[in-house]
PyMOL commands that place a pseudoatom at each C-alpha (Angstrom):
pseudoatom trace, name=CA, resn=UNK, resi=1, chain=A, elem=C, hetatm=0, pos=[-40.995, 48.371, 101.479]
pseudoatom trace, name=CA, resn=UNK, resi=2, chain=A, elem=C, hetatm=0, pos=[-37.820, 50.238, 100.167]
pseudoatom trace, name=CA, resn=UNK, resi=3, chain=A, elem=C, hetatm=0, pos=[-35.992, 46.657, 100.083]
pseudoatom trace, name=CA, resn=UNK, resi=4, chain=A, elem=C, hetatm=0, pos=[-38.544, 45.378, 97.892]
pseudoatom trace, name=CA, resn=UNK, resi=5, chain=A, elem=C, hetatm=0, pos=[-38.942, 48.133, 95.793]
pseudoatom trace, name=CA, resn=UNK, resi=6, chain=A, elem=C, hetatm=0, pos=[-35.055, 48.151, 95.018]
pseudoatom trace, name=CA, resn=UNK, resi=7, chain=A, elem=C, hetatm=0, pos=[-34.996, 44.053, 94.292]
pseudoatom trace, name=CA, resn=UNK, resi=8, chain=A, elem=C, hetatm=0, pos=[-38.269, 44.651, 92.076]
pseudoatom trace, name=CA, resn=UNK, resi=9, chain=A, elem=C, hetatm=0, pos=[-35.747, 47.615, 89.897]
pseudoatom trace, name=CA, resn=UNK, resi=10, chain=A, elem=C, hetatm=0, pos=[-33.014, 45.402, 89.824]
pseudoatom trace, name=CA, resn=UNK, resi=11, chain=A, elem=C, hetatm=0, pos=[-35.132, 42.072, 88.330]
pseudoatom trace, name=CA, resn=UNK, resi=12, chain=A, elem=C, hetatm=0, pos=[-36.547, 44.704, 86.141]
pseudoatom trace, name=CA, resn=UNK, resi=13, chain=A, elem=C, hetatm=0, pos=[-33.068, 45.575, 84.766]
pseudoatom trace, name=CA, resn=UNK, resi=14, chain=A, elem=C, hetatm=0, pos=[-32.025, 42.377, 84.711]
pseudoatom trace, name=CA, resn=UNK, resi=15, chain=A, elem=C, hetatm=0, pos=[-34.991, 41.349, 81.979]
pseudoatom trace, name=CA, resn=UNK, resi=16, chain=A, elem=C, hetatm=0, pos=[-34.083, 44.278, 79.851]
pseudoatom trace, name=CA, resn=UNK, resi=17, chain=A, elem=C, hetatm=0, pos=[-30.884, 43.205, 79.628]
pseudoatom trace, name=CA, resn=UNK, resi=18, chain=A, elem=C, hetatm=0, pos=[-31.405, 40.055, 79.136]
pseudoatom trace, name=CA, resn=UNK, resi=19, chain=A, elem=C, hetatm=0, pos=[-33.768, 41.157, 76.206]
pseudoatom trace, name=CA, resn=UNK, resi=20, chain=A, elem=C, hetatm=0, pos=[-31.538, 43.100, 74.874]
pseudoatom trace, name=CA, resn=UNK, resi=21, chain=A, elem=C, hetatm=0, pos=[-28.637, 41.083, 74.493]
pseudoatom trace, name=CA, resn=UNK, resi=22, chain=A, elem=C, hetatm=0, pos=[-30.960, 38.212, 73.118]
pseudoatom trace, name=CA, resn=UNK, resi=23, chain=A, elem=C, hetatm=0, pos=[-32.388, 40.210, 70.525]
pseudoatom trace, name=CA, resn=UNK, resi=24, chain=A, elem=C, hetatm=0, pos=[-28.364, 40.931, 69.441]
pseudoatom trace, name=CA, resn=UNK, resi=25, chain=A, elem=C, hetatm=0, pos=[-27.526, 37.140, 69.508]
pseudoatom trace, name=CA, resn=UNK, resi=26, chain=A, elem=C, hetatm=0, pos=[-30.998, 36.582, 67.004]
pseudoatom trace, name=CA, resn=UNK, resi=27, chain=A, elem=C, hetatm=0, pos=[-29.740, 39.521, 64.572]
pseudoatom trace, name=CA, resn=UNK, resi=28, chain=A, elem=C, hetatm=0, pos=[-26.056, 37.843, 64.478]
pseudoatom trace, name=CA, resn=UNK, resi=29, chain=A, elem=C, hetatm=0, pos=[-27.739, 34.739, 63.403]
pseudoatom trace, name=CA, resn=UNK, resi=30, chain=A, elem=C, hetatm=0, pos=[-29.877, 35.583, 61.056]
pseudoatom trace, name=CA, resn=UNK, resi=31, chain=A, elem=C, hetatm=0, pos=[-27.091, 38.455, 59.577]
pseudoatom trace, name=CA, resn=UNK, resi=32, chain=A, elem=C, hetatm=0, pos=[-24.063, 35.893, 58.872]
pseudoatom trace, name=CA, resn=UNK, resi=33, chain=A, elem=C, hetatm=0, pos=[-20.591, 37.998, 58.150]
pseudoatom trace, name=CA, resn=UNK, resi=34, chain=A, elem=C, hetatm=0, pos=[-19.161, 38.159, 54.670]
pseudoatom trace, name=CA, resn=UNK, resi=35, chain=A, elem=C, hetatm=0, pos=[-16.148, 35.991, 54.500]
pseudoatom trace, name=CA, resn=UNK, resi=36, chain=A, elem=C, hetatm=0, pos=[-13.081, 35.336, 52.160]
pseudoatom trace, name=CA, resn=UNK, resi=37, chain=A, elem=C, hetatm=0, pos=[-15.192, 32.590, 50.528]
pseudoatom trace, name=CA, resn=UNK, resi=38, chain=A, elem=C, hetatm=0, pos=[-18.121, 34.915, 50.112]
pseudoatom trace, name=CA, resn=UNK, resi=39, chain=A, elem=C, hetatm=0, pos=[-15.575, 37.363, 48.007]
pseudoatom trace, name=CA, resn=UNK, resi=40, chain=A, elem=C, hetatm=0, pos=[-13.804, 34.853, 46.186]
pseudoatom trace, name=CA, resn=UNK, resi=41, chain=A, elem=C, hetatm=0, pos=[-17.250, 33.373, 45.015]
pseudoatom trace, name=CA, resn=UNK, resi=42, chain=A, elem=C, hetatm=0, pos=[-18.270, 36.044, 42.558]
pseudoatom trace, name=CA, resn=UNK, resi=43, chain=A, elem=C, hetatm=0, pos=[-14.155, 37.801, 42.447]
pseudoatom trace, name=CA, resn=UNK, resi=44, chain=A, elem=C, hetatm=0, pos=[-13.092, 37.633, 38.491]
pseudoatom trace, name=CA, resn=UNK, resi=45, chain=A, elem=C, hetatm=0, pos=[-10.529, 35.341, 38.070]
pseudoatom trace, name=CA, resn=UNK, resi=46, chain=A, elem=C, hetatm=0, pos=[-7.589, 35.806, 35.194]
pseudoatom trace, name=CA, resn=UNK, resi=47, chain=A, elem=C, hetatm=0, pos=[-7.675, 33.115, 32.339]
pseudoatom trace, name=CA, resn=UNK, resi=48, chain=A, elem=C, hetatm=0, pos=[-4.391, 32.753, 30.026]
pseudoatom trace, name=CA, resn=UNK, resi=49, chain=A, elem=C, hetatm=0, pos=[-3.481, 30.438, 27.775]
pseudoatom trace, name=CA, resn=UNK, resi=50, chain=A, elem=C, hetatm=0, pos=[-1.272, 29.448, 24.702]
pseudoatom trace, name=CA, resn=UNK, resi=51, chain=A, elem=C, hetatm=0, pos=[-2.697, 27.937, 21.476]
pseudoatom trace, name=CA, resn=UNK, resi=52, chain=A, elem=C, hetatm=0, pos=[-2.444, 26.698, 17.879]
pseudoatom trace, name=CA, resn=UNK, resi=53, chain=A, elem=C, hetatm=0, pos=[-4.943, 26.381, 15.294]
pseudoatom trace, name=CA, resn=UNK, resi=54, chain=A, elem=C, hetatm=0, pos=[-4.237, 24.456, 12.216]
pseudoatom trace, name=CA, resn=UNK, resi=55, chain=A, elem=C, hetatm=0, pos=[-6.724, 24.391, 9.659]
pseudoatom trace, name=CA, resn=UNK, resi=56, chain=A, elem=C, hetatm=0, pos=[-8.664, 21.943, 7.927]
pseudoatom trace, name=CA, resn=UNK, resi=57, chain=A, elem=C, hetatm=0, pos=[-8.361, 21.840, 4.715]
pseudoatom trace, name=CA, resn=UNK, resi=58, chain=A, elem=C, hetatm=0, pos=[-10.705, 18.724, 3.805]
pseudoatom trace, name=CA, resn=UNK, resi=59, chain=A, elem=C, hetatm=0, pos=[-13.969, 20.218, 5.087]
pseudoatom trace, name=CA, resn=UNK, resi=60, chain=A, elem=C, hetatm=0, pos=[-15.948, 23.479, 4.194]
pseudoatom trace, name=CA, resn=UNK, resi=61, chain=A, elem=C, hetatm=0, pos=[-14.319, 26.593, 3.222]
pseudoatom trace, name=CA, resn=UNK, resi=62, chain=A, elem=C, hetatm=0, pos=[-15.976, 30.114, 3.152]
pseudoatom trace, name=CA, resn=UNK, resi=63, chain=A, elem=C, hetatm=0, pos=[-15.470, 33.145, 1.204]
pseudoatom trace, name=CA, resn=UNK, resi=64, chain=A, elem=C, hetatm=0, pos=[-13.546, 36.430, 2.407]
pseudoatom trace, name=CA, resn=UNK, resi=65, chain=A, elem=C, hetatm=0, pos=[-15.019, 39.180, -0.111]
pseudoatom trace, name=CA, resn=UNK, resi=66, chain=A, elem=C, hetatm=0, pos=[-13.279, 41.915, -0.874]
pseudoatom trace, name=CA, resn=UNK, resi=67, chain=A, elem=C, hetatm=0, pos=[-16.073, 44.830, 0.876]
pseudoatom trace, name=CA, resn=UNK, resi=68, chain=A, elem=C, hetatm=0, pos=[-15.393, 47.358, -2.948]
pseudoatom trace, name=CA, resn=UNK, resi=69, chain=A, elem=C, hetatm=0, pos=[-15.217, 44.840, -5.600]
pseudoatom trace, name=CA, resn=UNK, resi=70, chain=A, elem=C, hetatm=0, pos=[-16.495, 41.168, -6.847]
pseudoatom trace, name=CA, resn=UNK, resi=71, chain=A, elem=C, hetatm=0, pos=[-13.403, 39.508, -5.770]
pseudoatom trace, name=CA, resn=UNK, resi=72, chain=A, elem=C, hetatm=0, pos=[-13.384, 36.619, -2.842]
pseudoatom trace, name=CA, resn=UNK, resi=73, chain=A, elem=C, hetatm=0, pos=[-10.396, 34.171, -1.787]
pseudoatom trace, name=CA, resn=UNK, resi=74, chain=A, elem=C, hetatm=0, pos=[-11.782, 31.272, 0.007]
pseudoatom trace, name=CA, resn=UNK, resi=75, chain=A, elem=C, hetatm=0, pos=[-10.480, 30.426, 3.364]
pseudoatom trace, name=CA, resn=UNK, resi=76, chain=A, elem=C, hetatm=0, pos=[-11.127, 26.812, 5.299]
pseudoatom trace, name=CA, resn=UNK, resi=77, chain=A, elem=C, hetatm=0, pos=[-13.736, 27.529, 7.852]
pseudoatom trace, name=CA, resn=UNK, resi=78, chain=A, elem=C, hetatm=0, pos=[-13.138, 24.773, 10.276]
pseudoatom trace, name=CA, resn=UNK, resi=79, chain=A, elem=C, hetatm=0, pos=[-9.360, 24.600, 12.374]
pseudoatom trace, name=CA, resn=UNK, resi=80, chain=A, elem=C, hetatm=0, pos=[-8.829, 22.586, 15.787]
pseudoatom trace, name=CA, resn=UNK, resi=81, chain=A, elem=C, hetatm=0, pos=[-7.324, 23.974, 18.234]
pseudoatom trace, name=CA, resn=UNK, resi=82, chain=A, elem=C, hetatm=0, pos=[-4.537, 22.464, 20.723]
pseudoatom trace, name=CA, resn=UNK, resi=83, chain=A, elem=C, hetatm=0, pos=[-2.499, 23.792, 22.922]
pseudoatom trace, name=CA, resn=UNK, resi=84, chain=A, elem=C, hetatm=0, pos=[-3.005, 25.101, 27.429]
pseudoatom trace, name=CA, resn=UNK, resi=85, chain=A, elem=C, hetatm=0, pos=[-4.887, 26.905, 29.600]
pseudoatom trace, name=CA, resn=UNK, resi=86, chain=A, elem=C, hetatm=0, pos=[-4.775, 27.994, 32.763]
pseudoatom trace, name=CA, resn=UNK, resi=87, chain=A, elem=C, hetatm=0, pos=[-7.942, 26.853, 33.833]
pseudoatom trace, name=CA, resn=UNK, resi=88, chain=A, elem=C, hetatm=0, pos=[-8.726, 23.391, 32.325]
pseudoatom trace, name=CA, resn=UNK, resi=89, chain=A, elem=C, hetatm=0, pos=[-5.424, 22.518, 31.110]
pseudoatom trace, name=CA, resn=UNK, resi=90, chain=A, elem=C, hetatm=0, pos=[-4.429, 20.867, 27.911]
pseudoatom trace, name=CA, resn=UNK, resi=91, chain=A, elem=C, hetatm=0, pos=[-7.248, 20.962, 25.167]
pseudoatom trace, name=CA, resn=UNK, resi=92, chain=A, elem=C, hetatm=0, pos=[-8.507, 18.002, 23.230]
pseudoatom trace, name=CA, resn=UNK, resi=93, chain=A, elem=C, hetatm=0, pos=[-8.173, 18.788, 19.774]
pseudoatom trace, name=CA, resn=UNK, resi=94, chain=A, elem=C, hetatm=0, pos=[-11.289, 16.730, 19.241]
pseudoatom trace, name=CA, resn=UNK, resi=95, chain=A, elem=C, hetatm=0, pos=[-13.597, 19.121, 21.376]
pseudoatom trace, name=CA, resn=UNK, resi=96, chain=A, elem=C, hetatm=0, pos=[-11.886, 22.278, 20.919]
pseudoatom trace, name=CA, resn=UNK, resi=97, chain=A, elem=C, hetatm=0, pos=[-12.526, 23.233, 17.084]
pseudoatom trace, name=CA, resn=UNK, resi=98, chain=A, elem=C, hetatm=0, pos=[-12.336, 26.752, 15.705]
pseudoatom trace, name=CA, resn=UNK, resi=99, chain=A, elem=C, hetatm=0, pos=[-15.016, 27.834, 13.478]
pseudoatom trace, name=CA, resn=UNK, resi=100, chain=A, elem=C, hetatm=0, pos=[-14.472, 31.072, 11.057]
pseudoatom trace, name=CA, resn=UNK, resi=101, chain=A, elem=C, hetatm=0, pos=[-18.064, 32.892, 11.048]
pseudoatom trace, name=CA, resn=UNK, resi=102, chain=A, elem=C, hetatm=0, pos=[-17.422, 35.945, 8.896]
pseudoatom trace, name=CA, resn=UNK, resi=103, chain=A, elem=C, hetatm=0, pos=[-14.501, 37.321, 7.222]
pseudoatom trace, name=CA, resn=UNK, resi=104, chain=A, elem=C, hetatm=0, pos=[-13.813, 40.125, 4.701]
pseudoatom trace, name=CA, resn=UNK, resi=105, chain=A, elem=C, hetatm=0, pos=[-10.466, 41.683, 3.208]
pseudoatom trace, name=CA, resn=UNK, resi=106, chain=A, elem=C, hetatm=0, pos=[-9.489, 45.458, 3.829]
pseudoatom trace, name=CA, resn=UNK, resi=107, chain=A, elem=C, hetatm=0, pos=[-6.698, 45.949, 0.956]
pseudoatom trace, name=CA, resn=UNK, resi=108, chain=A, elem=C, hetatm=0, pos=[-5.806, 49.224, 2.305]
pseudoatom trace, name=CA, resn=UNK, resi=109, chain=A, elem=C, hetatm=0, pos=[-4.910, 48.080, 5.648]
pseudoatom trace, name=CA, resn=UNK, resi=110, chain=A, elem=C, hetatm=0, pos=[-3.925, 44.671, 4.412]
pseudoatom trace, name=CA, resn=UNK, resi=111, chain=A, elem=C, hetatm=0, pos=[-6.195, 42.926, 6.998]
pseudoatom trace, name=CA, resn=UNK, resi=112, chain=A, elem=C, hetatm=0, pos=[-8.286, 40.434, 7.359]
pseudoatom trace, name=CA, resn=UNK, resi=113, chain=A, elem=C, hetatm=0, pos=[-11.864, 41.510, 9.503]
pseudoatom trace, name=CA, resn=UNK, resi=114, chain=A, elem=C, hetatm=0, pos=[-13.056, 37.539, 10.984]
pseudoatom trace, name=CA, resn=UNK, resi=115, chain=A, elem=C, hetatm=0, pos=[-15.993, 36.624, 13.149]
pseudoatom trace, name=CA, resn=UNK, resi=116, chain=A, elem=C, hetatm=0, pos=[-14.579, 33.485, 15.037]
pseudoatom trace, name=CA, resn=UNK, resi=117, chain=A, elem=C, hetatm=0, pos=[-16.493, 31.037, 16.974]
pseudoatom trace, name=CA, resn=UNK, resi=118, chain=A, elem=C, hetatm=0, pos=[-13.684, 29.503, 19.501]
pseudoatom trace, name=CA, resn=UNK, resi=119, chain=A, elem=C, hetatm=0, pos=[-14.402, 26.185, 21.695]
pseudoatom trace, name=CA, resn=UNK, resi=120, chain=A, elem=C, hetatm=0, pos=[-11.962, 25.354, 24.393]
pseudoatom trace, name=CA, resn=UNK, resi=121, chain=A, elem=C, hetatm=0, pos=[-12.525, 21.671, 26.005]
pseudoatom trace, name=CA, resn=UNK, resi=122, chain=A, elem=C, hetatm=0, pos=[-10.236, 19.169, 27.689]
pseudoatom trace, name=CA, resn=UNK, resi=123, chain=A, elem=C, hetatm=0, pos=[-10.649, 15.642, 27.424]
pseudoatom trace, name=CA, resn=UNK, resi=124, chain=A, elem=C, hetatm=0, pos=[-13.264, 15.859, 30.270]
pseudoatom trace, name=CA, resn=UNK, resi=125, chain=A, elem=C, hetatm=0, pos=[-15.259, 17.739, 28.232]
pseudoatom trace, name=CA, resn=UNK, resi=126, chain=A, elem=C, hetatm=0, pos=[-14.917, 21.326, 30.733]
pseudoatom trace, name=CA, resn=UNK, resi=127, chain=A, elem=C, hetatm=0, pos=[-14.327, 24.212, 29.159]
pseudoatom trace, name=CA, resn=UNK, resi=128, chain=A, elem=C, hetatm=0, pos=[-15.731, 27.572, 27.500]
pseudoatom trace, name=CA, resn=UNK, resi=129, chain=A, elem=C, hetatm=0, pos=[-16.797, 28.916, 24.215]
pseudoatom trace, name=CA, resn=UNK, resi=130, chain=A, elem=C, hetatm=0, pos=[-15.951, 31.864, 22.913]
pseudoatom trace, name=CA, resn=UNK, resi=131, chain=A, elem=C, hetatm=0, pos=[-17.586, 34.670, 19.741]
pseudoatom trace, name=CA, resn=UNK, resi=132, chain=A, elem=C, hetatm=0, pos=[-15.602, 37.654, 18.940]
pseudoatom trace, name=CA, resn=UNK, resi=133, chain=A, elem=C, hetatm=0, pos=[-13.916, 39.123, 16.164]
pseudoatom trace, name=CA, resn=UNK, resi=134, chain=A, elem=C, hetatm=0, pos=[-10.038, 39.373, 15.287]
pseudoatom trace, name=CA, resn=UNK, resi=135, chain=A, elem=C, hetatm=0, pos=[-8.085, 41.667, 12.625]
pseudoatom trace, name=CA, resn=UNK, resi=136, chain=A, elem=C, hetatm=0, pos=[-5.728, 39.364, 10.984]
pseudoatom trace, name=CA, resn=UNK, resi=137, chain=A, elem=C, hetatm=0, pos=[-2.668, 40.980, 9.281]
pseudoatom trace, name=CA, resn=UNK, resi=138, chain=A, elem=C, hetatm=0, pos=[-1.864, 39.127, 6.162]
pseudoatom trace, name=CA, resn=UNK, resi=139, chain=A, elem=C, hetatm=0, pos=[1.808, 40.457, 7.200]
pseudoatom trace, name=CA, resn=UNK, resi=140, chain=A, elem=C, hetatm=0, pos=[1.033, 37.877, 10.201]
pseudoatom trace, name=CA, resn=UNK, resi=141, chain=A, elem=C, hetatm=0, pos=[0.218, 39.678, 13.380]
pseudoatom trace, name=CA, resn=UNK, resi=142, chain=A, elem=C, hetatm=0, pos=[-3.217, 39.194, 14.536]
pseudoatom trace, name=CA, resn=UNK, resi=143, chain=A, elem=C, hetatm=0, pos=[-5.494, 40.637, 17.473]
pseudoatom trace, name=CA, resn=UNK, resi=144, chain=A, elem=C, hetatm=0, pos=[-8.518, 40.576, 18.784]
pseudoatom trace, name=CA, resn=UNK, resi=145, chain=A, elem=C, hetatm=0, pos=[-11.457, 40.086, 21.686]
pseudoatom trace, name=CA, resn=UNK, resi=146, chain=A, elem=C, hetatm=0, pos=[-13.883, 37.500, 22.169]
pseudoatom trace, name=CA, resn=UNK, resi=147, chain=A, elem=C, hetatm=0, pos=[-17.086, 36.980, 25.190]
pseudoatom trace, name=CA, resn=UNK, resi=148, chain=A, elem=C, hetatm=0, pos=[-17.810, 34.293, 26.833]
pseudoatom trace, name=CA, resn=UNK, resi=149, chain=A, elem=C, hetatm=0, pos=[-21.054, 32.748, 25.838]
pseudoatom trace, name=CA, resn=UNK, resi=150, chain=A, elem=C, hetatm=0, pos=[-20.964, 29.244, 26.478]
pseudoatom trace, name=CA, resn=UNK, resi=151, chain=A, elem=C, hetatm=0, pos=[-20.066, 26.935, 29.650]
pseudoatom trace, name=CA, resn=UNK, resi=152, chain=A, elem=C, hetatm=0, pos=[-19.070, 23.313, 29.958]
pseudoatom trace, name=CA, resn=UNK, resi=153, chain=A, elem=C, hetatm=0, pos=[-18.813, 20.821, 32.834]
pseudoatom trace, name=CA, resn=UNK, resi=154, chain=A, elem=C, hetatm=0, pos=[-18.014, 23.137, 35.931]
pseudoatom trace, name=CA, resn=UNK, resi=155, chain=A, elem=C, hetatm=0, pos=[-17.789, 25.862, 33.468]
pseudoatom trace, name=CA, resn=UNK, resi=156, chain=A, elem=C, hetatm=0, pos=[-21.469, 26.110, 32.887]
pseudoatom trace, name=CA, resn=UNK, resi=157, chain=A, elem=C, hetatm=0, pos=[-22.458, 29.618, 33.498]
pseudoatom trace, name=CA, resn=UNK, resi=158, chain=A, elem=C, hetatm=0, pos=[-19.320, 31.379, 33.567]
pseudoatom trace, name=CA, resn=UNK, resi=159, chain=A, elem=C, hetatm=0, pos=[-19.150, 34.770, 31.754]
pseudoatom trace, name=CA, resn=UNK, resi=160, chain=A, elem=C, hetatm=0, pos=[-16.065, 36.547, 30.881]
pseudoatom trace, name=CA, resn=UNK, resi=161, chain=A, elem=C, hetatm=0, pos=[-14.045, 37.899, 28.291]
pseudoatom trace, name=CA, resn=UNK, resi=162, chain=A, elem=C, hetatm=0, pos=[-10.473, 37.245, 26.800]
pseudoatom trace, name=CA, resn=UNK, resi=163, chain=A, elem=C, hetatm=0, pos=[-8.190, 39.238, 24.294]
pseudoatom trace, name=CA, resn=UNK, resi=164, chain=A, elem=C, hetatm=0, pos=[-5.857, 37.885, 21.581]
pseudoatom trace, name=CA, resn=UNK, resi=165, chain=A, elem=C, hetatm=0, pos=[-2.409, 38.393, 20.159]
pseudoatom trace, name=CA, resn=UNK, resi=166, chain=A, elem=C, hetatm=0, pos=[-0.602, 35.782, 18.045]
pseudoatom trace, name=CA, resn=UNK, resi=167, chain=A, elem=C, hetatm=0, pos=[1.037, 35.466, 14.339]
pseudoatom trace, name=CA, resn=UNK, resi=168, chain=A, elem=C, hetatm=0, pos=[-0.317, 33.934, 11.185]
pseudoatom trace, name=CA, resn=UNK, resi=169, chain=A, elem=C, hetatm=0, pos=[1.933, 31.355, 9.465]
pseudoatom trace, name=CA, resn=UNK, resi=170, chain=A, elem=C, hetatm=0, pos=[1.104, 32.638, 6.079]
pseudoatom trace, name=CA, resn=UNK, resi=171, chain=A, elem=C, hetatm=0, pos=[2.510, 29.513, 4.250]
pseudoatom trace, name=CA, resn=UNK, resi=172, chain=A, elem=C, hetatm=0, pos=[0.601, 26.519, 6.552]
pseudoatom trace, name=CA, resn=UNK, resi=173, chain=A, elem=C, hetatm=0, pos=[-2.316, 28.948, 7.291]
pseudoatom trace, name=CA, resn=UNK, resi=174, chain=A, elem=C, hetatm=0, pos=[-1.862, 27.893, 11.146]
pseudoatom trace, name=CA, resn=UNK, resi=175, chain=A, elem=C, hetatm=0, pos=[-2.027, 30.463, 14.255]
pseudoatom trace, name=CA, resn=UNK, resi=176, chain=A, elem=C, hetatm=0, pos=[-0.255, 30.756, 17.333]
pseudoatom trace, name=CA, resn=UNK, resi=177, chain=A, elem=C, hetatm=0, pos=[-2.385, 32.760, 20.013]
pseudoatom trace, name=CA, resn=UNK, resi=178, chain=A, elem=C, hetatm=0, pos=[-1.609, 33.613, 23.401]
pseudoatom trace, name=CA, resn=UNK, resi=179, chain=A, elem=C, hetatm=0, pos=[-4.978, 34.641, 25.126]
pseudoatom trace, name=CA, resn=UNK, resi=180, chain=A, elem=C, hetatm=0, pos=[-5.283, 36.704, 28.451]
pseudoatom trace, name=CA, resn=UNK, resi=181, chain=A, elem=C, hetatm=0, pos=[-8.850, 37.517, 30.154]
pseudoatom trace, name=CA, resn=UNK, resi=182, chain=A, elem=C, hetatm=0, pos=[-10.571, 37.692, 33.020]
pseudoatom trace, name=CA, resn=UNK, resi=183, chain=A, elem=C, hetatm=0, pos=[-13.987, 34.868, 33.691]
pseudoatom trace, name=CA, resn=UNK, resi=184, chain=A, elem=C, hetatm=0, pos=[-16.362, 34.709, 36.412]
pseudoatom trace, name=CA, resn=UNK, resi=185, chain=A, elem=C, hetatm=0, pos=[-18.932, 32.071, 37.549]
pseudoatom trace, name=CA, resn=UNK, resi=186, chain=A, elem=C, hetatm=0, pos=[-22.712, 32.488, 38.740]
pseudoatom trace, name=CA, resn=UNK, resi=187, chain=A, elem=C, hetatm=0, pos=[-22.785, 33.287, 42.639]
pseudoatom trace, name=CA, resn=UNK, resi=188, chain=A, elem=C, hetatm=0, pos=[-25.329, 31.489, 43.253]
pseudoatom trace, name=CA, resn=UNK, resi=189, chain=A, elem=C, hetatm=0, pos=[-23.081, 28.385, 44.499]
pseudoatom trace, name=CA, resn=UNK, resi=190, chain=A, elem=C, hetatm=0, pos=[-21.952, 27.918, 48.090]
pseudoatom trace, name=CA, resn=UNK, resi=191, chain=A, elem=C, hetatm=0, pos=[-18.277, 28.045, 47.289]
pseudoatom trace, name=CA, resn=UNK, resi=192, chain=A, elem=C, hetatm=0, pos=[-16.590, 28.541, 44.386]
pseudoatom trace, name=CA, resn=UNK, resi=193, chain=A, elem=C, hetatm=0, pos=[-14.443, 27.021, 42.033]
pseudoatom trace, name=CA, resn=UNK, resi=194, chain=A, elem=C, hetatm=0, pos=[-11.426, 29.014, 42.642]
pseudoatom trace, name=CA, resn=UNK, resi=195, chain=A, elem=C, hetatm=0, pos=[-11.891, 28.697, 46.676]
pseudoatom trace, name=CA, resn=UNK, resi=196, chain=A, elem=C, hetatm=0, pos=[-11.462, 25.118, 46.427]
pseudoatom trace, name=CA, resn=UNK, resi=197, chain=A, elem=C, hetatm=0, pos=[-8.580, 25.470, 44.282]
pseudoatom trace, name=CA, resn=UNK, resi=198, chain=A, elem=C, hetatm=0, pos=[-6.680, 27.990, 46.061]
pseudoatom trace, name=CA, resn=UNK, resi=199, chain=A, elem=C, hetatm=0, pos=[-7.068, 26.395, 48.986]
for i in range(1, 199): cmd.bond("trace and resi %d" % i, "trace and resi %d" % (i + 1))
show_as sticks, trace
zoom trace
């Protein structure tokens, strides 16, 4: 009676353990790990790049007012932009135009307060869009920041932000900026863009 008693605790044991260990096997599966693609997926990426904008001086211009009298100087309002990025390469200047929103003079600081309205697109057709707002000396420095709100291509989605520093050429009216920012895509893909491409 003892003998049986003894084999009937150990076959016991045996299906508890059993139990056990399969209900740990079902949580690992249904739990996956986080993994290096999982953190690159939604990690912020930098985004750099070097660019021109030379105006156009055949299309629409707008008017810079000065904010505490009647005077205005008019200013083109469309330029294209060419130049590199770090993230879609070389623009197309035929995609990539730069659109002046706003703009007003500050004669006291000898600036100029613009709204611009960037688009960044190689010949593909990828790239971002940016709205922010720069102070432009008329000395020639310029700065500013701009947001993401627009995606293109494998782009679509992204948010970010960027700042700029560059120089005016005060005599051809063109702009050399060098850009540095940080973008992000949805994480709502299974891998990201920057996994593949660090791979």
């Amino acid at each position: 009676m003892q003998v049986f008693q003894r084999i009937g605790i150990a076959l016991f044991s045996c299906l508890v353990l059993f139990a056990c260990k399969r209900q740990e096997l079902s949580q690992d599966t249904m739990t996956p790990k986080a993994n290096s693609d999982t953190a690159k997926m939604i990690e912020i990426q930098p985004f750099k790049a070097n660019l021109n904008s030379t105006p156009n001086i055949d299309l629409e211009y707008i008017s810079c007012v000065f904010p505490d009298s009647f005077s205005f100087a008019t200013v083109p309002k469309f330029s294209t932009m060419t130049g590199n990025t770090s993230h879609f390469g070389k623009l197309d200047n035929s995609k990539s135009p730069l659109i002046l929103r706003e703009c007003s003079l500050d004669t006291e600081t000898q600036t100029v307060k613009i709204v611009w309205d960037m688009t960044f697109r190689n010949k593909e057709g990828e790239g971002l869009r940016f709205l922010g707002a720069v102070n432009l000396s008329i000395e020639g420095p310029t700065s500013g920041v701009f947001e993401v709100i627009e995606g293109y291509g494998k782009f679509k989605g992204f948010t970010g932000w960027i700042t700029t520093e560059g120089f005016l050429n005060t005599e051809l009216g063109t702009i050399f900026l060098s850009v540095d920012g940080m973008i992000t895509q949805p994480n709502n893909r299974s891998r990201s863009y920057y996994a593949r491409n660090e791979q």
